[in-house]
C-alpha positions as CSV (number, residue, x, y, z in Angstrom):
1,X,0.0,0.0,0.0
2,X,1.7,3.7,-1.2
3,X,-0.5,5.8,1.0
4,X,-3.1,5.3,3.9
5,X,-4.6,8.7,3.5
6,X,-4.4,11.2,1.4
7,X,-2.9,15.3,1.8
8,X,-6.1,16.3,2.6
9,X,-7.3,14.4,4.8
10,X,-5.9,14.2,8.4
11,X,-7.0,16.3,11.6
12,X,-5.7,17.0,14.9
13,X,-8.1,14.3,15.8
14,X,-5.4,11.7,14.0
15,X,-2.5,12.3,16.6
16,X,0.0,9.7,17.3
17,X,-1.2,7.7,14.3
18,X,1.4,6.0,11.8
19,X,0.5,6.8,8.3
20,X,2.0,6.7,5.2
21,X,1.3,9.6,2.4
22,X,2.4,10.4,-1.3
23,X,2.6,13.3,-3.5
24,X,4.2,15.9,-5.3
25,X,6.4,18.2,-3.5
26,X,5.4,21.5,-3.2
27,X,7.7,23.1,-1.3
28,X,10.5,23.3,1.1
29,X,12.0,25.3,3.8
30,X,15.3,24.6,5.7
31,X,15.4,26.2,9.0
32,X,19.0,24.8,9.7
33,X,18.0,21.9,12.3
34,X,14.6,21.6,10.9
35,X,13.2,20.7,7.6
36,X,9.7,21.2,6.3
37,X,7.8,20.4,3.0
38,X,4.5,20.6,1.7
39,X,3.6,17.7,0.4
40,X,0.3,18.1,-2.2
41,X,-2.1,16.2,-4.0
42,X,-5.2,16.7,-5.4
43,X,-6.3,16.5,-2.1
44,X,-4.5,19.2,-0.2
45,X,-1.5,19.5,1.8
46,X,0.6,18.1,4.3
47,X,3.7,19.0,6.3
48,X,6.1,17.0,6.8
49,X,8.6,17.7,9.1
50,X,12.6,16.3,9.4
51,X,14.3,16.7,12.4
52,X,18.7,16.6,12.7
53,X,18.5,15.5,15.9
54,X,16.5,12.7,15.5
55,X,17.2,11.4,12.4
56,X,20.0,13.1,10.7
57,X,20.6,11.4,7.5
58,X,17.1,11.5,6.6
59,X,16.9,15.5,7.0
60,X,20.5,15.4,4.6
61,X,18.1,13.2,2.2
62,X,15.2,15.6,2.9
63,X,17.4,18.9,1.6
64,X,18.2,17.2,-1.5
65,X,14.1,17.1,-2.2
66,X,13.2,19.4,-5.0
67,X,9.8,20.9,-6.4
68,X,7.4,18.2,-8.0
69,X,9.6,15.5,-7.1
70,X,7.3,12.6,-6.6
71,X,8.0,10.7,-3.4
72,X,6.2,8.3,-0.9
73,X,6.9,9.0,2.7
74,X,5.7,7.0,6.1
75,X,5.5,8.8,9.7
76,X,3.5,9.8,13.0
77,X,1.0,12.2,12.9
78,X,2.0,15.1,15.4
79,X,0.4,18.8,16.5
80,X,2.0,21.1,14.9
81,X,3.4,23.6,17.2
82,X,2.8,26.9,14.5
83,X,-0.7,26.0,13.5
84,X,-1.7,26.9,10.2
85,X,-5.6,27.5,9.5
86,X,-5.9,29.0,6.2
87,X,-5.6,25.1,5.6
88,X,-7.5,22.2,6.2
89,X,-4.6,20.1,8.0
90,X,-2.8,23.0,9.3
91,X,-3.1,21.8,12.5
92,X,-1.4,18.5,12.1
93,X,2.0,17.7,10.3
94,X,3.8,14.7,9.9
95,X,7.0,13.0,12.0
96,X,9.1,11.7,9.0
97,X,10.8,8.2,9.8
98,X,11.4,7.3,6.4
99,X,10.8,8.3,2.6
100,X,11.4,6.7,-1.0
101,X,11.7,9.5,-4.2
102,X,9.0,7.7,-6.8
103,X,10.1,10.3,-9.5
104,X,12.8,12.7,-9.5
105,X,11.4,16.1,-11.7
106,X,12.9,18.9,-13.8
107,X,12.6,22.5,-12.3
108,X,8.9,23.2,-13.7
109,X,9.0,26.1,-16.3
110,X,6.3,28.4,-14.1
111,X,5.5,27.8,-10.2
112,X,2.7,25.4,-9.4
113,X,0.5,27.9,-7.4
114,X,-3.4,28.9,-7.6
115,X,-1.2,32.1,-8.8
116,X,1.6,31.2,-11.4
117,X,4.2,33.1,-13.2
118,X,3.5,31.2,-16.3
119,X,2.0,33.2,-19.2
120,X,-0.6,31.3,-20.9
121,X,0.9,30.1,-23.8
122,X,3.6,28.3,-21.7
123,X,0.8,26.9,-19.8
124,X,-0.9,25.1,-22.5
125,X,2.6,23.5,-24.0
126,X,2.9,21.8,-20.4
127,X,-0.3,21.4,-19.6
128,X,-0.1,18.3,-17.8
129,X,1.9,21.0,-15.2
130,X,-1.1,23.1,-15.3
131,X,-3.5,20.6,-14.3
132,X,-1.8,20.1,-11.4
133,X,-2.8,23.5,-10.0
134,X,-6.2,24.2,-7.2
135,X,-7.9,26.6,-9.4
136,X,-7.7,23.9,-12.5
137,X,-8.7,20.6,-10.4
138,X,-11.3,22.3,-8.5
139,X,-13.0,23.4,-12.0
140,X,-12.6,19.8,-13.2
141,X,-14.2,18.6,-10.2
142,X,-16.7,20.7,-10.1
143,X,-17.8,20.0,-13.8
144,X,-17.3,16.4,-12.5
145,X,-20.1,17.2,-9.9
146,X,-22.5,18.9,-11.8
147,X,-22.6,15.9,-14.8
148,X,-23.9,13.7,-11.8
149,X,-26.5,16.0,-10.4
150,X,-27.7,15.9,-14.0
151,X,-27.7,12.7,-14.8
152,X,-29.5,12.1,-11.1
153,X,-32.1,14.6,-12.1
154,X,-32.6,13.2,-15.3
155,X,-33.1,9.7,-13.9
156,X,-35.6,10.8,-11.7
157,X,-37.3,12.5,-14.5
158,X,-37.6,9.1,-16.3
159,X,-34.9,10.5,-18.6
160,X,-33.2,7.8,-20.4
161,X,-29.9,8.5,-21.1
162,X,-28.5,7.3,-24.5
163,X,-25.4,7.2,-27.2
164,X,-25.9,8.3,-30.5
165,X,-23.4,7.9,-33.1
166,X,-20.5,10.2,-33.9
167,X,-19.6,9.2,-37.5
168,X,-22.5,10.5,-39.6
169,X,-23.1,12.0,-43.0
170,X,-22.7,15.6,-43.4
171,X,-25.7,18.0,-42.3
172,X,-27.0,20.7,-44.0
173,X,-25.5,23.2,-41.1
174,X,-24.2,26.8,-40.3
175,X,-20.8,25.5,-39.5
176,X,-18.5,23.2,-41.9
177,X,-18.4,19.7,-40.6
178,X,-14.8,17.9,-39.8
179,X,-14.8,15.4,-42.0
180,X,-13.0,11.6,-41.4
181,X,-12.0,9.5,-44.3
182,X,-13.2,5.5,-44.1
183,X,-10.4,3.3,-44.6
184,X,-13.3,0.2,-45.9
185,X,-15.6,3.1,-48.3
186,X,-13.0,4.9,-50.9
187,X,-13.0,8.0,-51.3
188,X,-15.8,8.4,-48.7
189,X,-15.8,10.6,-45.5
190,X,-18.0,10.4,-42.3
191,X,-18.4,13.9,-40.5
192,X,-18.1,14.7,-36.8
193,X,-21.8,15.6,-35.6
194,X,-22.2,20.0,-35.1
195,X,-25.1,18.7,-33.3
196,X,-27.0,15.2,-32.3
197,X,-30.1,16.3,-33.1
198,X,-29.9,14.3,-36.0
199,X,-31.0,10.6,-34.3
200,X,-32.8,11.8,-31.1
201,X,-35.8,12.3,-33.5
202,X,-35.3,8.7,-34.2
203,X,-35.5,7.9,-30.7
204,X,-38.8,9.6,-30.5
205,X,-40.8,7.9,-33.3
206,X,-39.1,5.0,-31.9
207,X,-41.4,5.2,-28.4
208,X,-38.2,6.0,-25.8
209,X,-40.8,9.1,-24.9
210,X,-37.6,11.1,-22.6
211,X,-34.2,10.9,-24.0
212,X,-30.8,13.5,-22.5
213,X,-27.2,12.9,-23.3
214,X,-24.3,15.2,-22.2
215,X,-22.4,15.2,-25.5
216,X,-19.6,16.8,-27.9
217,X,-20.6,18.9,-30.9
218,X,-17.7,20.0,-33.2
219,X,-18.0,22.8,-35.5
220,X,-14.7,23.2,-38.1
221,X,-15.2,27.2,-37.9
222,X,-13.3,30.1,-37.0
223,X,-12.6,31.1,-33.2
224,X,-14.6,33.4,-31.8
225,X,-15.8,34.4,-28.2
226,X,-18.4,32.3,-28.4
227,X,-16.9,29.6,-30.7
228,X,-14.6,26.6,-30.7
229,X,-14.2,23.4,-32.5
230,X,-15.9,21.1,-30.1
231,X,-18.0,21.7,-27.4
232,X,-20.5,19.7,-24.4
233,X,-24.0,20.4,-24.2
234,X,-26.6,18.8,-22.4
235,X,-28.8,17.4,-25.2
236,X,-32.9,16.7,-24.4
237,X,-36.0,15.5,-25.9
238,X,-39.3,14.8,-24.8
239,X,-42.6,13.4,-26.2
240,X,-45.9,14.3,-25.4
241,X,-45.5,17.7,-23.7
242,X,-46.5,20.9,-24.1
243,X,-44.6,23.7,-24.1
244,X,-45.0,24.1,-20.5
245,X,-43.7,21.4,-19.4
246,X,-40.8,21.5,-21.2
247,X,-40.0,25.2,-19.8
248,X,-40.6,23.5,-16.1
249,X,-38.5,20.5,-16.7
250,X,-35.5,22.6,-17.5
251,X,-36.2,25.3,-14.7
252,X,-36.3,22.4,-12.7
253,X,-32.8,21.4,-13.5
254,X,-31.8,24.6,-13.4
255,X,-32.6,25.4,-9.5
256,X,-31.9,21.7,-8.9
257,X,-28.2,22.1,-9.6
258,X,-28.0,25.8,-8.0
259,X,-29.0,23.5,-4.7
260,X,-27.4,20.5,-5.2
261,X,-24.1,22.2,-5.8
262,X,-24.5,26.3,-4.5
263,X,-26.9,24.9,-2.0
264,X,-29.0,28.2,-3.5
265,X,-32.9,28.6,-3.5
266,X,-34.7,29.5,-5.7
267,X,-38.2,29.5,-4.2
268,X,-40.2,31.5,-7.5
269,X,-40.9,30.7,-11.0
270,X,-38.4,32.1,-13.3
271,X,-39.4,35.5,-15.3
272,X,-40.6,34.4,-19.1
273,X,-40.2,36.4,-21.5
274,X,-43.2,36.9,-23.7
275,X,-42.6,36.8,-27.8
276,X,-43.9,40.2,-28.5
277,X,-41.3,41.7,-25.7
278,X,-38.5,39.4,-27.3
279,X,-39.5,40.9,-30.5
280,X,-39.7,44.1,-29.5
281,X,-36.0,44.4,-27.6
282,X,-35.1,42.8,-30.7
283,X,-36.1,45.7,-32.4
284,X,-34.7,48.2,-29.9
285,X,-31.1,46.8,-30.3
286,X,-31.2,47.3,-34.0
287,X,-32.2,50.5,-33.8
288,X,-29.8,51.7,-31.2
């Protein structure tokens, strides 16, 4: 077993317990007869602390530690005696009797803080660096999060939640399709859906009354600010309701997912906005 619990995880109520962690080093400070380094997963952090005087050749090791060095270590959970609570174990830190380097690591190109020095550009060439970072994870796992809150609301909708295929012939779009040659047709090309509406009507005359998928569109166009060559949208249909009902069911999952994740109310209908006033803004905005 690499690790008992993760960086995240232990309180003050874990004292005196052996554990063993792993991680990516964050950083380290060496206050002469005292090393300490962060230790960070996706998790959180831990400090780990060496000590000279009790184990000298393991705080020589320690020093040697650089950032994002990958390394498994094993120890007793102690109280730490300057208490940090801007984090979740920053009242805890770990006794370090012994540690094993998994992976050695270059020096990064940019820091791997919530706040990095690395320009954008840089961050997409080592993006796997990147994705290491708080802000990106807790995105990730907060998309992560909301695709089960929808598929839960869906299911208990009666939803059905179902494939359709990517490989397709080309649809009489906006947007130019990407095209992908067959290796077993000559000289013929599937395209890449812009959109899967192009089966779920199947699905309807077929009888499967309540269909949703969370799916990827791609669109071979030009960037924009509101454009990109693929995309996820939550895809719906539904047979044998009114318009009504088809406003409430996605108000529905709309203020279910604001409480589910936000834990946000919202106790009244949502404004609707007639036709005519549509129309008329409409009309407003051109003239202006």
């Amino acid at each position: 077993m690499y690790r008992t619990h993760n960086n995240g995880q232990l309180r003050i109520e874990d004292i005196n317990q052996k554990v063993k962690l792993c991680g990516w080093v964050q950083k380290s400070r060496d206050l002469g007869g005292m090393t300490f380094i962060d230790l960070r997963d996706r998790y959180g952090i831990t400090q780990l602390a060496f000590n000279e005087i009790l184990d000298k050749n393991l705080s020589v090791k320690a020093r040697k530690l650089n950032r994002e060095w990958v390394i498994e270590v094993e120890g007793i959970v102690k109280e730490r005696s300057s208490k940090n609570l801007n984090i979740d174990t920053g009242e805890i830190e770990i006794e370090v009797e012994k540690f094993t380097v998994l992976n050695e690591s270059k020096t990064p190109p940019f820091t791997i803080e919530d706040e990095t020095d690395g320009g954008e550009e840089l961050r997409m060439k080592y993006r796997f660096l990147d994705l290491r970072r708080k802000p990106l994870q807790e995105n990730l796992a907060l998309r992560s999060e909301m695709s089960i809150e929808i598929r839960n609301f869906f299911h208990q909708n009666n939803f059905l939640e179902i494939e359709t295929p990517y490989l397709i012939k080309s649809t009489p779009e906006g947007a130019r399709d990407f095209v992908v040659p067959s290796r077993m047709n000559k000289q013929q090309f599937y395209a890449l859906p812009q959109s899967p509406q192009t089966f779920k009507q199947l699905l309807m005359v077929g009888g499967y009354d309540r269909y949703f998928q969370i799916v990827k569109c791609f669109r071979d166009e030009d960037l924009r600010s509101d454009r990109q060559p693929e995309f996820t949208q939550i895809d719906c249909e539904m047979a044998f309701v009114n318009q009504q009902e088809v406003l409430d069911t996605f108000e529905g999952l709309i203020k279910y997912l604001f409480k589910k994740i936000l834990k946000t109310d919202f106790p009244k209908p949502f404004p609707v906005i007639s036709y005519m006033m549509l129309l008329k803004n409409m009309v407003l905005t051109n003239l202006t």
